[in-house]
C-alpha positions as CSV (number, residue, x, y, z in Angstrom):
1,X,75.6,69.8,103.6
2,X,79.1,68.9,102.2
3,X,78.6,70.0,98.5
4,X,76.9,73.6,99.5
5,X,79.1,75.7,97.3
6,X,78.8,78.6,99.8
7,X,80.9,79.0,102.8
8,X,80.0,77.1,106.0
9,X,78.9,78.9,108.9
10,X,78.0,75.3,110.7
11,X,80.8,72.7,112.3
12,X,78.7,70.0,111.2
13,X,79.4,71.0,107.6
14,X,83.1,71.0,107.7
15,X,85.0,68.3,106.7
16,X,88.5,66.9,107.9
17,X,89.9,70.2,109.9
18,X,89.4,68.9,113.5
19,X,92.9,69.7,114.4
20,X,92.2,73.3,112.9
21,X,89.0,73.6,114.7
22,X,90.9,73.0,117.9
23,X,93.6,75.6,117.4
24,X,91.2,78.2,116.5
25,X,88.7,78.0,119.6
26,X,91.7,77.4,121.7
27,X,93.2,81.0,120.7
28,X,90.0,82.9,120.5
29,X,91.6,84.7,123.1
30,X,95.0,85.6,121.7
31,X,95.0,89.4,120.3
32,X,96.0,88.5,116.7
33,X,95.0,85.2,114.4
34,X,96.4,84.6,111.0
35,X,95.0,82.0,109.2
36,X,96.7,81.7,105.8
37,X,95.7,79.6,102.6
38,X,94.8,79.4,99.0
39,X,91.3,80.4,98.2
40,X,88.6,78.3,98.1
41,X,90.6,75.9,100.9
42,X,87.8,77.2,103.7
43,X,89.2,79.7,105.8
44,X,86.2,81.9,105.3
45,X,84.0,78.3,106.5
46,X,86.0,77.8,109.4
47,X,86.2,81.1,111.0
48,X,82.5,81.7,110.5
49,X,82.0,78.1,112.0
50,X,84.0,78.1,114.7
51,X,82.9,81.8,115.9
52,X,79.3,80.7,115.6
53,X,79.6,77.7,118.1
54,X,81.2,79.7,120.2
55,X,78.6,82.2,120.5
56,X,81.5,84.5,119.7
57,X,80.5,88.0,118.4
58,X,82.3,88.9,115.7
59,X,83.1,91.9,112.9
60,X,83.4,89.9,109.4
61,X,85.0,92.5,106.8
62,X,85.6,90.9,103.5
63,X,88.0,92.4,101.1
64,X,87.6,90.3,98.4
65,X,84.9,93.2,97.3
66,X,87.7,95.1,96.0
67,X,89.8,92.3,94.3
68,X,88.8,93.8,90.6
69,X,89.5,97.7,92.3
70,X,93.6,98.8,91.1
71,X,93.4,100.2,94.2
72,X,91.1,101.3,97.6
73,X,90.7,104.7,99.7
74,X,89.9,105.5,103.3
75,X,86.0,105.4,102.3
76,X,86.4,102.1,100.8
77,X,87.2,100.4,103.9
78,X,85.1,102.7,106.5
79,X,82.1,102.1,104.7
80,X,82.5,98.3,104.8
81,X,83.3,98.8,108.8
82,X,80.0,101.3,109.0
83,X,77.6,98.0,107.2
84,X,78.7,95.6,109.4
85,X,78.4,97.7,112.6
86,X,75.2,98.4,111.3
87,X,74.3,94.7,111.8
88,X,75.1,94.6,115.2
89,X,73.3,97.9,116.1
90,X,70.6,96.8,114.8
91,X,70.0,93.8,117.6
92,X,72.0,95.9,120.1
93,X,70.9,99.4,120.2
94,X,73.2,99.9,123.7
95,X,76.2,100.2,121.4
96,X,74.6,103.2,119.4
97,X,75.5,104.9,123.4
98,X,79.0,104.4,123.1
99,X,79.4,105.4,119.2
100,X,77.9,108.4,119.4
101,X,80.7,110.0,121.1
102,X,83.3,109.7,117.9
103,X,84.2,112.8,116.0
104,X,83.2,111.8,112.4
105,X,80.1,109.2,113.7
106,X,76.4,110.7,113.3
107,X,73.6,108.5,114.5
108,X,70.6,108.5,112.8
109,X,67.7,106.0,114.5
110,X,69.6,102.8,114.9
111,X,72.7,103.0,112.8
112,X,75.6,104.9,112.6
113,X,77.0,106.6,109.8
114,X,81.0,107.1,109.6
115,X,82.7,110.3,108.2
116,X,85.6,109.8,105.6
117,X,86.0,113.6,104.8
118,X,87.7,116.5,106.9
119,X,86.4,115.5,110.2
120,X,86.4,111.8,109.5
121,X,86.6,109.1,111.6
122,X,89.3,107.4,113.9
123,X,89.7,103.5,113.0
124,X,91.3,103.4,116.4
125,X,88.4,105.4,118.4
126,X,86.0,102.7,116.5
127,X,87.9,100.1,118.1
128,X,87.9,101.3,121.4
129,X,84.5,101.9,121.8
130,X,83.9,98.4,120.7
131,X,86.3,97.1,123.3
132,X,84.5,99.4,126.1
133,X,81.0,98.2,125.2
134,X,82.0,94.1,125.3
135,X,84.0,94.7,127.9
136,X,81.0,95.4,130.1
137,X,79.1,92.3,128.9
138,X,82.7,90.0,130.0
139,X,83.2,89.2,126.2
140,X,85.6,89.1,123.3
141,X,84.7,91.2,120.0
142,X,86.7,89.0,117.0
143,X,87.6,91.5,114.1
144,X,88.3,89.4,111.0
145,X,89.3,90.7,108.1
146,X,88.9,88.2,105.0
147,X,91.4,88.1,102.6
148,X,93.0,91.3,103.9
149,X,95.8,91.1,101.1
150,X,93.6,93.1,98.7
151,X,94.4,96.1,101.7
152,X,98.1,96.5,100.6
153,X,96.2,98.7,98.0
154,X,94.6,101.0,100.2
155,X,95.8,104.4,99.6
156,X,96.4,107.8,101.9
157,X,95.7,105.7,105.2
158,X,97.8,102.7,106.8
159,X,95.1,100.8,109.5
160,X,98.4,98.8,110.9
161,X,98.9,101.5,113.4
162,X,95.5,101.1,114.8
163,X,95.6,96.9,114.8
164,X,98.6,97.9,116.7
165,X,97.1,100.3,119.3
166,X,94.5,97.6,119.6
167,X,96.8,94.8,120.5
168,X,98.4,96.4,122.9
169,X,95.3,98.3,124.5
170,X,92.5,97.1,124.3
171,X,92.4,93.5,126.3
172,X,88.5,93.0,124.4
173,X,89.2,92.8,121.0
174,X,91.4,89.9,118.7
175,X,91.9,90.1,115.2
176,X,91.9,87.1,113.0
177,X,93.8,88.2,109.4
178,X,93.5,85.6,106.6
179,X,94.9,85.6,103.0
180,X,97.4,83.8,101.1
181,X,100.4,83.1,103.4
182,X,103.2,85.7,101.8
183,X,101.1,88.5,100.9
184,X,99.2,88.9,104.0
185,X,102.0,88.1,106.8
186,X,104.9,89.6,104.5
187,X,103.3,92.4,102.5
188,X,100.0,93.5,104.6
189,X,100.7,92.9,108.3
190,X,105.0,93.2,107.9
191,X,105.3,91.1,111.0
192,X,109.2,90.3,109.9
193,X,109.6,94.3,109.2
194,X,111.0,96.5,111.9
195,X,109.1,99.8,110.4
196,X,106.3,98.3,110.7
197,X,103.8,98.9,113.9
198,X,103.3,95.4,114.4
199,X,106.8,93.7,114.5
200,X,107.6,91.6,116.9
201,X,104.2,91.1,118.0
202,X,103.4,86.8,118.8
203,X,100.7,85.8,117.1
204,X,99.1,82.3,116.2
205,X,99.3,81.1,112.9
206,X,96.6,78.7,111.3
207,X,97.6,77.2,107.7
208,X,95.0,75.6,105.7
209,X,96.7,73.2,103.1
210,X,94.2,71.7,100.3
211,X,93.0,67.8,100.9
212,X,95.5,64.9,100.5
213,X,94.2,62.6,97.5
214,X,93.0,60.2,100.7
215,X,91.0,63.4,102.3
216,X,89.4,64.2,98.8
217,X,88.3,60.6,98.2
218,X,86.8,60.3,102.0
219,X,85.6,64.1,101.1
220,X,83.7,63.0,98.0
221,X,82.3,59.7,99.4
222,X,80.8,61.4,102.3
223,X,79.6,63.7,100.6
224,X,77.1,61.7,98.1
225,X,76.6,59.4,100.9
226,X,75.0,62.3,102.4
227,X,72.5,62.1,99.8
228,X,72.5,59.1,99.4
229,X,74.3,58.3,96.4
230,X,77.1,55.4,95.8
231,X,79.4,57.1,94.0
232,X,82.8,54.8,92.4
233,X,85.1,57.6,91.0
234,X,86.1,59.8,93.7
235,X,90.1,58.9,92.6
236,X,89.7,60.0,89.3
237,X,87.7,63.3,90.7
238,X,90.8,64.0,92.9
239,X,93.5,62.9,89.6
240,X,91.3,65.5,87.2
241,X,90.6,68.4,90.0
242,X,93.0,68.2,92.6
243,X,92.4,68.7,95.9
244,X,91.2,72.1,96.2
245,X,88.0,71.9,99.1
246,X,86.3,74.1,96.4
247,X,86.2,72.9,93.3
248,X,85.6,69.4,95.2
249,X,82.4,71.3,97.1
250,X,81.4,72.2,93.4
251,X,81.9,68.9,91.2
252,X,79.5,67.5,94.0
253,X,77.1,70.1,93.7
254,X,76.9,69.9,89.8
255,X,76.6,66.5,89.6
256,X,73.4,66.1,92.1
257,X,71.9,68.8,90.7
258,X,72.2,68.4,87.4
259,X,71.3,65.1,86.5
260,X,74.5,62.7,87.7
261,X,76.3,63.3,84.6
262,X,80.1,62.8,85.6
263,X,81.5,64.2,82.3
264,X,79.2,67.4,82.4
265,X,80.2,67.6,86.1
266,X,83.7,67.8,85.3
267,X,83.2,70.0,82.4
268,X,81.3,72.5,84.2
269,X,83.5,72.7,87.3
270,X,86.4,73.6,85.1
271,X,84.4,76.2,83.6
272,X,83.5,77.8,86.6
273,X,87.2,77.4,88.1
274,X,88.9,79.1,85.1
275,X,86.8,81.8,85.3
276,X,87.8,82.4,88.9
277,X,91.3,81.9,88.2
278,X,91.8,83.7,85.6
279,X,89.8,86.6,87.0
280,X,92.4,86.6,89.8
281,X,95.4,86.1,87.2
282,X,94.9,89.1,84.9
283,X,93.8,91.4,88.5
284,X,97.1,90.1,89.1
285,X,98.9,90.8,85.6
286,X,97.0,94.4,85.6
287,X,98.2,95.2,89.0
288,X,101.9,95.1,88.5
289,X,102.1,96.3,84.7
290,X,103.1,92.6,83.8
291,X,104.4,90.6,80.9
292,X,101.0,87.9,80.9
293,X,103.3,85.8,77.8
294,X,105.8,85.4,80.3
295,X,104.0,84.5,83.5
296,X,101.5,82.4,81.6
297,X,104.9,80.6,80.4
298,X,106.0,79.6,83.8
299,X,102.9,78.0,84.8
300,X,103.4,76.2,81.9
301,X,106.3,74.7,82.4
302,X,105.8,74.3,86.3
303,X,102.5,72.0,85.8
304,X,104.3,69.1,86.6
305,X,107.1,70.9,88.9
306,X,109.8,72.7,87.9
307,X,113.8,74.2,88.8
308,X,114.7,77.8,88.5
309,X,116.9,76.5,84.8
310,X,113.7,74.8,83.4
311,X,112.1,78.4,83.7
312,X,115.2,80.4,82.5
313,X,115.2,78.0,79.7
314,X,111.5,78.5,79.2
315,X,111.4,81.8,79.0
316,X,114.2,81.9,76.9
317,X,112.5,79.6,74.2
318,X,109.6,81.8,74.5
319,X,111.4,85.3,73.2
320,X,114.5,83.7,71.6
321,X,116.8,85.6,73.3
322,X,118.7,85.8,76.9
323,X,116.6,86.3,79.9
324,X,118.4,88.2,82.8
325,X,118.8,86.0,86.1
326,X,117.3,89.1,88.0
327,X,114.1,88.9,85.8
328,X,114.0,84.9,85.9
329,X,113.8,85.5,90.1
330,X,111.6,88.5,89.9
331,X,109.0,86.5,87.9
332,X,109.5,83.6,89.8
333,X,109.3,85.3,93.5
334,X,105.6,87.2,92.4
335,X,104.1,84.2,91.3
336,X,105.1,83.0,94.5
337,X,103.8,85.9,96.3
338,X,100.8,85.3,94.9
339,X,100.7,81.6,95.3
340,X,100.1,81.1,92.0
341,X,103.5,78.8,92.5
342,X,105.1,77.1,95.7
343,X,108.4,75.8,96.1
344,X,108.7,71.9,97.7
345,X,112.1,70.1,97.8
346,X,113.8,72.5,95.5
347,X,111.1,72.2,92.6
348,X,108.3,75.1,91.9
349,X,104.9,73.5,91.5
350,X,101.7,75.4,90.8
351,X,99.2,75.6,93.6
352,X,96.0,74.1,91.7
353,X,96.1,71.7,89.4
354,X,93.4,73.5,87.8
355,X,95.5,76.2,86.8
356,X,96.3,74.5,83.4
357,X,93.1,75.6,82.5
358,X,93.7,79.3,82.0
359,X,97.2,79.4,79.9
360,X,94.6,80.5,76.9
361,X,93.9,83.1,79.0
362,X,92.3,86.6,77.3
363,X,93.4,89.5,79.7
């Protein structure tokens, strides 16, 4: 169903991303996938979907459990490797054989448990023993790590060395990396960076851009033709919420299920997006120790796009005083960062449209 408000895990249920679709399953065998996009524009939905037609087996880890954490340890990110072994092991106990082995993994019955003290255990002797065990069934294992941004805060232990020693090792496994397009290739996997362990390394690239106002309409009309409902206002949808895939998927689900009331739709779908927005602007704000007056100021002013004067001047008006160009930039380059803005032709514009809703925002 189009308007199911949780990710996809089906093709049939994904809308407009054939060309996508096609990239992904044709580089299921390259070592390292990004797929990079605002949230809520389906990258979570097509991986799963994609990975489930092809009878792919897969390793999903999603980070976004630790979005509201200032930051994350060794055991954060083990234990979330441990579950979701787990859920293998527990329809294929043959892999319990080649995990035993690891310093730091006890077996008990059929799962594993992983050691994050003195003795703990390897990330890269997991991954080996992963690529040993499909290797003998002929397969691919697909590590995907959702949203893997949120592990530029993981602290006393970098796991780029061992997606390096992967890539270059072991022939079984490929990682697929997704998160907003600057933090996760710039900040987390340092592709461009010559210290880091995986520069230079070619990768495929996937970018998942929000619906065009002529995808959003089709979007919404399929959608309530799928149940059956002739729906005339799909424009004026797209003019109030954009064309954000998930606030789309949402309208449509309020308004079937409560009643068809357009203006309660819309209501109720901004509701739910400024809470999600503004959870993720003030993680953001506490994060760096920021100025929330300011920042709020900028999206402001770059509602309906903006230059690099209109937010000097902004921000000026706003503390009645000079602003230094260096600060201007700095504030201007994290919201960027964090796709909160994104620069086309020379203008900064903010990313969703229902962004306006939060510059009331309590932090």
């Amino acid at each position: 169903m189009l308007f199911d408000p949780r990710p996809k895990d089906n093709l049939k249920d994904l809308f407009d991303r054939e060309s996508e679709i096609s990239l992904l399953k044709n580089s299921l065998d390259s070592p390292l996938i990004v797929i990079v996009g605002l949230r809520r524009t389906g990258k979570t939905s097509l991986i799963k979907s994609v990975l489930n037609d092809t009878k792919s087996t897969y390793i999903f880890l999603d980070m976004r459990r630790f979005e509201n954490k200032d930051y994350i340890v060794y055991k954060d990110f083990i234990k979330s490797l441990e579950r979701e072994i787990n859920e293998i092991t527990r329809k294929n106990k043959d892999l319990l054989s080649y995990l035993r082995h690891i310093q730091g993994v006890q077996v008990m019955g059929f799962s594993v448990s992983f050691s994050w003290g003195e003795e703990k255990v390897e990330i890269s002797d997991v991954f080996s023993e992963l690529n040993d065990w499909v290797s003998e069934k002929g397969k691919t294992m697909h590590i995907v790590i959702d949203e893997a941004q949120e592990l530029i805060k993981l602290r006393g232990y970098n796991i780029l060395p061992s997606i390096a020693y992967a890539y270059d090792n072991l022939k079984n496994l490929s990682f697929i990396i997704t998160g907003s397009e600057v933090r996760v290739r710039d900040k987390f996997l340092k592709l461009e960076d010559e210290n880091s362990p995986l520069f230079g390394r070619t990768h495929i690239e996937i970018n998942l851009l929000p619906f065009s106002k002529e995808t959003a309409i089709r979007f919404l009309e399929e959608g309530f033709k799928e149940q059956g409902i002739n729906f005339p206002d799909s424009e004026k949808i797209f003019d109030i919420l954009g064309g954000n895939p998930g606030w789309l998927t949402y309208f449509g689900y309020i308004y079937i299920k409560h009643g068809r009331d357009e203006e309660k739709a819309i209501l109720e779908t901004k509701r739910y997006a400024k809470r999600l927005l503004s959870r993720e602007f003030c993680n953001f704000i506490k994060e760096g120790g920021r100025d929330k007056r300011r920042y709020l100021k900028v999206i402001e002013t770059c509602r309906k796009g903006c230059s690099w004067k209109d937010v000097k001047n902004s921000l000026e008006a706003l503390e009645g005083r000079e602003i230094n160009d260096g600060t201007v930039s700095d504030i201007i380059n994290n919201l960027l960062e964090y796709s909160f803005l994104v620069k086309e032709d020379r203008k900064y514009m903010i990313t969703d449209k229902l962004l306006e809703e939060i510059i009331d925002v309590r932090c």
